[in-house]
N, CA, C and O atoms as a GROMACS GRO file, in nm:
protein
  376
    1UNK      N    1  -1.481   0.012  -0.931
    1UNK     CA    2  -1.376   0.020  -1.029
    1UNK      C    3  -1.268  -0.082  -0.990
    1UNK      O    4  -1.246  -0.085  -0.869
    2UNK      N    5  -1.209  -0.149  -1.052
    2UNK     CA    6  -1.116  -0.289  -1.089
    2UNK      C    7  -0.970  -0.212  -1.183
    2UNK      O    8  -0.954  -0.191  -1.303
    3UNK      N    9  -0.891  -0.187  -1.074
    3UNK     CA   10  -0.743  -0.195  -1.141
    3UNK      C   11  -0.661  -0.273  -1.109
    3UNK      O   12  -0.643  -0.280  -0.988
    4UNK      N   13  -0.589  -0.350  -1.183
    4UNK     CA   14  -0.466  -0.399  -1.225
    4UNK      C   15  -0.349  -0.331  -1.258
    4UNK      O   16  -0.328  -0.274  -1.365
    5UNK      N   17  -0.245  -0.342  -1.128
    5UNK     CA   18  -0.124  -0.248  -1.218
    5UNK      C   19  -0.013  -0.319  -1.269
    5UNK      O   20   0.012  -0.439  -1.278
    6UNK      N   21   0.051  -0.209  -1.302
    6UNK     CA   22   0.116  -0.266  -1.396
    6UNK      C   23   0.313  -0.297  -1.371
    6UNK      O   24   0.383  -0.237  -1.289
    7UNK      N   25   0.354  -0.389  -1.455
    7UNK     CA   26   0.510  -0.400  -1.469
    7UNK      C   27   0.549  -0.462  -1.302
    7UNK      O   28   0.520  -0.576  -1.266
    8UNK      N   29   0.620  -0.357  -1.214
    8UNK     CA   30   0.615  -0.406  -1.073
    8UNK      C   31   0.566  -0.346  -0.958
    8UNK      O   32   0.631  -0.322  -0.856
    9UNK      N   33   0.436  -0.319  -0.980
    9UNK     CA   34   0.336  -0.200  -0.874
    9UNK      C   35   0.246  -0.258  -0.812
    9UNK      O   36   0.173  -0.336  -0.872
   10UNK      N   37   0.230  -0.236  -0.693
   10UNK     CA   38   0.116  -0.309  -0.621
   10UNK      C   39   0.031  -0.225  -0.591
   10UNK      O   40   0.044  -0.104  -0.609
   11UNK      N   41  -0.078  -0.286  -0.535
   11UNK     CA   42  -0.163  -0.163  -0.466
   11UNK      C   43  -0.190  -0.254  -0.305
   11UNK      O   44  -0.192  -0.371  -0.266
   12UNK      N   45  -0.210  -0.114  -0.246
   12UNK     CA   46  -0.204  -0.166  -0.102
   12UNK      C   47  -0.315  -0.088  -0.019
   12UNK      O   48  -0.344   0.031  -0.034
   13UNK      N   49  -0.384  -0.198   0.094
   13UNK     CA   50  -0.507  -0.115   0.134
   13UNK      C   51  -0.409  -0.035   0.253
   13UNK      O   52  -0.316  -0.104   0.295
   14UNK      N   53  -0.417   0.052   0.289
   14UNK     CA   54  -0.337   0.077   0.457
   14UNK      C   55  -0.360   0.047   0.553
   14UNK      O   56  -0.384  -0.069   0.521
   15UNK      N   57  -0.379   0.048   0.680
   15UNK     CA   58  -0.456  -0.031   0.783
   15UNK      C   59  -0.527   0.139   0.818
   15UNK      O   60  -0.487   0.245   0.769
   16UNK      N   61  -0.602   0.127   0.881
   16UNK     CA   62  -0.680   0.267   0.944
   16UNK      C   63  -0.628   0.293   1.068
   16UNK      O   64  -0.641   0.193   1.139
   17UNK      N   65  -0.578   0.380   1.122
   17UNK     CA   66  -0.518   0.460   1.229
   17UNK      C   67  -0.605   0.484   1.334
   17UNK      O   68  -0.719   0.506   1.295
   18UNK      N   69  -0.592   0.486   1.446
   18UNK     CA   70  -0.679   0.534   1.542
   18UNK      C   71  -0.719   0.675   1.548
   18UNK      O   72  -0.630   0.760   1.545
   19UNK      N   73  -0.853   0.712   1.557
   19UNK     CA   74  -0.894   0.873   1.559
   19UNK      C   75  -0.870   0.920   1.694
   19UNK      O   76  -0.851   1.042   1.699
   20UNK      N   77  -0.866   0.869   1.786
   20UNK     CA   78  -0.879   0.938   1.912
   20UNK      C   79  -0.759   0.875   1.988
   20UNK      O   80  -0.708   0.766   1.964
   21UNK      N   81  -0.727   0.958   2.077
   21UNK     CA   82  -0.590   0.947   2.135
   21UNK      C   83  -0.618   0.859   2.254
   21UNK      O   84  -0.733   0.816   2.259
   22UNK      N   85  -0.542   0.826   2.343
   22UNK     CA   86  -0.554   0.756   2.499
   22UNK      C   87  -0.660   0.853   2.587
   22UNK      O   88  -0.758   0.815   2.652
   23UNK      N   89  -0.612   0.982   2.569
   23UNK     CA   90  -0.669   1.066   2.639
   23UNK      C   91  -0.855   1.065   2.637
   23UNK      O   92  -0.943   1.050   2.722
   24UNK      N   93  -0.849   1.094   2.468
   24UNK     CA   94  -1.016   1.117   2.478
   24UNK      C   95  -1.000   1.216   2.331
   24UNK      O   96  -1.104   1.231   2.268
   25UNK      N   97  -0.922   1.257   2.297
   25UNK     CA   98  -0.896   1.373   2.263
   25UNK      C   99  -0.895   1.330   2.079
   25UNK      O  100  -0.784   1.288   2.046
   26UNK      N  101  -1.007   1.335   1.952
   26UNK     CA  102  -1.040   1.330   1.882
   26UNK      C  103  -0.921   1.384   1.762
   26UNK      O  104  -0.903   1.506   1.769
   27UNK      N  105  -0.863   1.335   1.687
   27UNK     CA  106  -0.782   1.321   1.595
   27UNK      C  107  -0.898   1.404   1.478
   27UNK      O  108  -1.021   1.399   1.477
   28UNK      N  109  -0.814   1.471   1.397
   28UNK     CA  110  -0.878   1.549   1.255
   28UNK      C  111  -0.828   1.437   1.166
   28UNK      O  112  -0.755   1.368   1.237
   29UNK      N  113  -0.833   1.391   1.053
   29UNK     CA  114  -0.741   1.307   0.960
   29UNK      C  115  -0.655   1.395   0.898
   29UNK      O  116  -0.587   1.323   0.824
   30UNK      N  117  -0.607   1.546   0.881
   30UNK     CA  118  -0.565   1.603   0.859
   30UNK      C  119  -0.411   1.622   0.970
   30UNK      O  120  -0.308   1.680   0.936
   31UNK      N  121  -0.434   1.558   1.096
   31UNK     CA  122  -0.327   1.579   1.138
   31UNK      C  123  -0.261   1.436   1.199
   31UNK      O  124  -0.177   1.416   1.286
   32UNK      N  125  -0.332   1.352   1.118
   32UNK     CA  126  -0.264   1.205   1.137
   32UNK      C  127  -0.146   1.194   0.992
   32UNK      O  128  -0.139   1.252   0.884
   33UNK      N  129  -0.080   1.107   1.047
   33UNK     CA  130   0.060   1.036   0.958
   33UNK      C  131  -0.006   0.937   0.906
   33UNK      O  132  -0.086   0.867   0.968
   34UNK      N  133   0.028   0.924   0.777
   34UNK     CA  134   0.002   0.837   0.673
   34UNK      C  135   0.061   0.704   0.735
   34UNK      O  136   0.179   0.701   0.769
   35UNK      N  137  -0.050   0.553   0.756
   35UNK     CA  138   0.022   0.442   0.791
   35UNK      C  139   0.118   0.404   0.683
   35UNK      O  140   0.116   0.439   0.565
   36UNK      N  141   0.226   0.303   0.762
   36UNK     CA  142   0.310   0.230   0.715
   36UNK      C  143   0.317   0.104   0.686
   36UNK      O  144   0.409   0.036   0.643
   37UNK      N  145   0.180   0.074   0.720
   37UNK     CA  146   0.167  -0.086   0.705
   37UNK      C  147   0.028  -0.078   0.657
   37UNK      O  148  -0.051   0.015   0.674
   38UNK      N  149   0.003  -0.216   0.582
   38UNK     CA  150  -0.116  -0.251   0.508
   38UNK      C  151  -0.152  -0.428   0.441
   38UNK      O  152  -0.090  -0.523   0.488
   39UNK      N  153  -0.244  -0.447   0.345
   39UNK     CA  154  -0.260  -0.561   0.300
   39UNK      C  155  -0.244  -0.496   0.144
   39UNK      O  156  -0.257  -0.385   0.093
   40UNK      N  157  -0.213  -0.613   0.105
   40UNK     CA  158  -0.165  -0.600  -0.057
   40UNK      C  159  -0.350  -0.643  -0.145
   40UNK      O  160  -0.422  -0.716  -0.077
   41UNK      N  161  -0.387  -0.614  -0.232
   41UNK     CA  162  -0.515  -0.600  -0.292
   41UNK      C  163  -0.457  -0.640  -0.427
   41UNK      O  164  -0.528  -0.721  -0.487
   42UNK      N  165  -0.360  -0.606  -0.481
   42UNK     CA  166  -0.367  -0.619  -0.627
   42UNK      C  167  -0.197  -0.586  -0.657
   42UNK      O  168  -0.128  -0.493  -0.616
   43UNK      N  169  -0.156  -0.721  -0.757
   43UNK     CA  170  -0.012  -0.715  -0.837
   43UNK      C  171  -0.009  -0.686  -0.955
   43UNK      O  172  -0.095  -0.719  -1.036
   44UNK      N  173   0.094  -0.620  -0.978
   44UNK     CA  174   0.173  -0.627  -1.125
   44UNK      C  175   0.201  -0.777  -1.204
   44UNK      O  176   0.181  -0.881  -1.142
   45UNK      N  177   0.238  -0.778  -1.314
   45UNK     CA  178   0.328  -0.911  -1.323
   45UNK      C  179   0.456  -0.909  -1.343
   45UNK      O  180   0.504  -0.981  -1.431
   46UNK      N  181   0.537  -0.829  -1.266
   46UNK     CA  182   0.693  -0.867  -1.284
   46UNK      C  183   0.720  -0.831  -1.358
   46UNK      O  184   0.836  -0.872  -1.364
   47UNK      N  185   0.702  -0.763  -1.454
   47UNK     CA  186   0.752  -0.734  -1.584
   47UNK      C  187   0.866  -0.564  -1.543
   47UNK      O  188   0.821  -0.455  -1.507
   48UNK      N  189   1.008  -0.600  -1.565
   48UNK     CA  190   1.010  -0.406  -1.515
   48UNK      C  191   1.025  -0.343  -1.663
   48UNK      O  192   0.990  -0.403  -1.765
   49UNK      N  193   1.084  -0.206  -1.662
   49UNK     CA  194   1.060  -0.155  -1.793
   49UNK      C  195   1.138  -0.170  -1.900
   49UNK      O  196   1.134  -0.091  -1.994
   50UNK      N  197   1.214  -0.269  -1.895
   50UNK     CA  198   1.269  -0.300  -2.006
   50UNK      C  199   1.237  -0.443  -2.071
   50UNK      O  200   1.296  -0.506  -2.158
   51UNK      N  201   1.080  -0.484  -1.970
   51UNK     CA  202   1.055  -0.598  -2.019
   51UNK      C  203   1.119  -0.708  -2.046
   51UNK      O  204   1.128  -0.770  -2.152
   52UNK      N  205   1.162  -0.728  -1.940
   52UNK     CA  206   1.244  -0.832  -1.835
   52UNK      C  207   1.147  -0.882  -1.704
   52UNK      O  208   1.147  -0.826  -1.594
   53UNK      N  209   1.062  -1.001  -1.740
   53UNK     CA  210   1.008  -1.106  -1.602
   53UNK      C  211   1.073  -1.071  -1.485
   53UNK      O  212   1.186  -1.023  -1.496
   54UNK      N  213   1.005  -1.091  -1.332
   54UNK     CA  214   1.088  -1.140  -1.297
   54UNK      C  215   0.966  -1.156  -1.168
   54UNK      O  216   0.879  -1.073  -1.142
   55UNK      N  217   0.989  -1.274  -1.104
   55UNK     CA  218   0.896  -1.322  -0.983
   55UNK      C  219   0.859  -1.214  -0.869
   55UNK      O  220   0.951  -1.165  -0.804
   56UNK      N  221   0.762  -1.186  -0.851
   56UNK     CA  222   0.667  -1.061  -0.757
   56UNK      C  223   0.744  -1.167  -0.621
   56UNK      O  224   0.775  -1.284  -0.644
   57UNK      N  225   0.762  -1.110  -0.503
   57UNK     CA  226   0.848  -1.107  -0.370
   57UNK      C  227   0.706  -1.143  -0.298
   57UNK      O  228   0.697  -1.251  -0.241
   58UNK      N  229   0.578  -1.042  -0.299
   58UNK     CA  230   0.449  -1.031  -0.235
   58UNK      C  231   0.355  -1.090  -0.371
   58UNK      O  232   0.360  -1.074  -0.493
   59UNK      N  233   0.274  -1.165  -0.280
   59UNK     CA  234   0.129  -1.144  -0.327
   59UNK      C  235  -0.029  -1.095  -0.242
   59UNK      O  236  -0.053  -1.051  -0.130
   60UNK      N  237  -0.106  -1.127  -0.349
   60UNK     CA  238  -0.219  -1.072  -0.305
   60UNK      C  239  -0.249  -1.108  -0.144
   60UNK      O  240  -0.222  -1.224  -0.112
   61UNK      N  241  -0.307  -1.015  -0.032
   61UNK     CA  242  -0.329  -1.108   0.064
   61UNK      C  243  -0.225  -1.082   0.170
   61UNK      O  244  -0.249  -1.102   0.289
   62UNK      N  245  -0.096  -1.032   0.119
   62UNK     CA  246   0.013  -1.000   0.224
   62UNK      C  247   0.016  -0.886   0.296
   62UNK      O  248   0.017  -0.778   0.237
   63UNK      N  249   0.018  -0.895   0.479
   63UNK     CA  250   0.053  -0.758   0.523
   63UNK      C  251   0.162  -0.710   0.546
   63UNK      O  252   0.244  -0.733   0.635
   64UNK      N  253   0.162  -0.626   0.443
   64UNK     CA  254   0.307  -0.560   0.440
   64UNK      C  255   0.361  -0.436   0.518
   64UNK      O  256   0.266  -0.386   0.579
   65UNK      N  257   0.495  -0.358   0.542
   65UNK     CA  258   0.518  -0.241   0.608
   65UNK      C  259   0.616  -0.220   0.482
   65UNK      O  260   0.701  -0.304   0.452
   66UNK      N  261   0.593  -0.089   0.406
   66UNK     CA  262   0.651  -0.019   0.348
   66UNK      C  263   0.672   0.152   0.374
   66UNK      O  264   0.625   0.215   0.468
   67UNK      N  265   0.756   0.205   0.261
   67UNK     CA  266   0.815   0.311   0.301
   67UNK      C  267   0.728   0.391   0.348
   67UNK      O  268   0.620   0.336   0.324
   68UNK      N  269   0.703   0.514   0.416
   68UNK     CA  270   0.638   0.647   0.467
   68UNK      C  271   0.534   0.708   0.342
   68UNK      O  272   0.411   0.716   0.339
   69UNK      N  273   0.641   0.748   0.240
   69UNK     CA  274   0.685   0.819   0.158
   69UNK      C  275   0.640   0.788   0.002
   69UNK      O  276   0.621   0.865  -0.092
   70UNK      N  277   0.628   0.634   0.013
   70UNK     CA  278   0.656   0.607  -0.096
   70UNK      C  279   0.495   0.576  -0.174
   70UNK      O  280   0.386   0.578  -0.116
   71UNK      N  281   0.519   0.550  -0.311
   71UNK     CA  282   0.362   0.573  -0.397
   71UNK      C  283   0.289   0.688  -0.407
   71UNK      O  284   0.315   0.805  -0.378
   72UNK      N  285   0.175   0.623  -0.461
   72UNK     CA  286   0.076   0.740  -0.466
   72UNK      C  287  -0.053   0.668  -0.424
   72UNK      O  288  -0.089   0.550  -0.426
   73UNK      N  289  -0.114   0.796  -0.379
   73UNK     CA  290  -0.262   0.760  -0.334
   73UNK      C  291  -0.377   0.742  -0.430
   73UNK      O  292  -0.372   0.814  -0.529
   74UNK      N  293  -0.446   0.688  -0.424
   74UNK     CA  294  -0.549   0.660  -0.472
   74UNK      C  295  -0.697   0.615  -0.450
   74UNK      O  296  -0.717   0.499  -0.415
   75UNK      N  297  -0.800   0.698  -0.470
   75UNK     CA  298  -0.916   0.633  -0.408
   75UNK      C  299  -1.015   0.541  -0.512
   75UNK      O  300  -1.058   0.578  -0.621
   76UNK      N  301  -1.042   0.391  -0.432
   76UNK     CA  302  -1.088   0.291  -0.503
   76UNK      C  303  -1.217   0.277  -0.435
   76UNK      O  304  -1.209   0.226  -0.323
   77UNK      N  305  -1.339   0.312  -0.478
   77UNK     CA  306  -1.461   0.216  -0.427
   77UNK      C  307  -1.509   0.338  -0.225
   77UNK      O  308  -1.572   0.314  -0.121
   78UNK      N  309  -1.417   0.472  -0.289
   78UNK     CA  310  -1.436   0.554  -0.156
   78UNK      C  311  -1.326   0.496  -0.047
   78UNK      O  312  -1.336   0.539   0.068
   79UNK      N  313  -1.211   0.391  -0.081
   79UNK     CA  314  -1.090   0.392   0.037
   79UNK      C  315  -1.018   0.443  -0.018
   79UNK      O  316  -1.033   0.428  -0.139
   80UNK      N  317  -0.914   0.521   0.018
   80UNK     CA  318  -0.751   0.561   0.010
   80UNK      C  319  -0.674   0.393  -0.046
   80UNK      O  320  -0.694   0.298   0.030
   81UNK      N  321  -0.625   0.376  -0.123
   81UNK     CA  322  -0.521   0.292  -0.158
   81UNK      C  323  -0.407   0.363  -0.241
   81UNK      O  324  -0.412   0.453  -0.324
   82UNK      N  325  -0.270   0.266  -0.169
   82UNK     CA  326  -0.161   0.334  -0.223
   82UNK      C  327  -0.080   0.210  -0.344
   82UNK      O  328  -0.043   0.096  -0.318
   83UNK      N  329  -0.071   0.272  -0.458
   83UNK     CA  330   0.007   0.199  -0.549
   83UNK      C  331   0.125   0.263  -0.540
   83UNK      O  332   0.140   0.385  -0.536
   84UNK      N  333   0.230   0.157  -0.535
   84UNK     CA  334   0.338   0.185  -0.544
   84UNK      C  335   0.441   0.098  -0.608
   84UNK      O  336   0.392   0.022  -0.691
   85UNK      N  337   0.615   0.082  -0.588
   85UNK     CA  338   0.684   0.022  -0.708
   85UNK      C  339   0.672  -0.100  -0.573
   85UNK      O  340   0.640  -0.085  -0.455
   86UNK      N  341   0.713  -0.218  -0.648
   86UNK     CA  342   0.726  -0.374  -0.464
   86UNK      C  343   0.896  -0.303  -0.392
   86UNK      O  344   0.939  -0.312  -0.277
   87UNK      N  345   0.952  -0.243  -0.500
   87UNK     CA  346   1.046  -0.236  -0.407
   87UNK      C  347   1.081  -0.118  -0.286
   87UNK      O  348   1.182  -0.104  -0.217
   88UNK      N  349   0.981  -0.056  -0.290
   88UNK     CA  350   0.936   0.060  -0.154
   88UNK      C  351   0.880  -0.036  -0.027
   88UNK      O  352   0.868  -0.005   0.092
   89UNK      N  353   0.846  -0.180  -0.104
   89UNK     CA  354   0.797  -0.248   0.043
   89UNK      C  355   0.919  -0.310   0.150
   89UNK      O  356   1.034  -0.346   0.126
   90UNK      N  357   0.869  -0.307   0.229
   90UNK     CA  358   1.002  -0.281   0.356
   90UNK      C  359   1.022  -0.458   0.371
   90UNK      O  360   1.128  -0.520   0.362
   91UNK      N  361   0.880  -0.516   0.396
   91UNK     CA  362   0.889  -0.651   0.461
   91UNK      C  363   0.765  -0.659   0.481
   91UNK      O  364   0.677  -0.579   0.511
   92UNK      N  365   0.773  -0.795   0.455
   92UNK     CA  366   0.612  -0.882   0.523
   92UNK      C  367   0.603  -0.941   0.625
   92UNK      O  368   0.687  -1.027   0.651
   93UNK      N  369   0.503  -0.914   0.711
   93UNK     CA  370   0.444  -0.987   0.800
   93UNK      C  371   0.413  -1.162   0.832
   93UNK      O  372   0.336  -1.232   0.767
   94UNK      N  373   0.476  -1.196   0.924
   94UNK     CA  374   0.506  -1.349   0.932
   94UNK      C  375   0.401  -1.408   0.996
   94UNK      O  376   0.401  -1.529   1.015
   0.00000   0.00000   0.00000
């Protein structure tokens, strides 16, 4: 499945978290924290809702660190991806 979002929403892959600790000691995904950082997969075009342009900050390809909190989840192709608004993204990776 192929989405495109929309106005100023991106979608973002997350990076995958480590399952197991230093110790040895096996992580549930149930009691891991949602990452904060990821690669960008797919843009909006700038458009916000009053249909007003305006130039995307990220594109496709960028690893970004955005909010905790922010978006929603979504599963594409069996991964977790999070769409969210660009302006929940914190900063890109140099």
């Amino acid at each position: 499945m192929k989405i495109k979002p929309l106005y100023d929403r991106v979608i973002i892959l997350p990076d995958s978290e480590e399952n197991m600790t230093k110790s040895g000691i096996v992580l549930p995904s149930t009691s891991q924290e949602r990452p904060e950082k990821g690669r960008i997969v797919a843009i909006g075009d700038g458009t916000d809702f009053d249909g007003n342009k305006k130039d995307m900050q990220v594109k496709v390809g960028d690893r970004v660190i955005f909010n905790k909190y922010a978006g929603v989840e979504l599963k594409i192709e069996g991964k977790t991806h999070i769409v969210m608004r660009e302006i929940d993204i914190i900063g890109v990776e140099l």
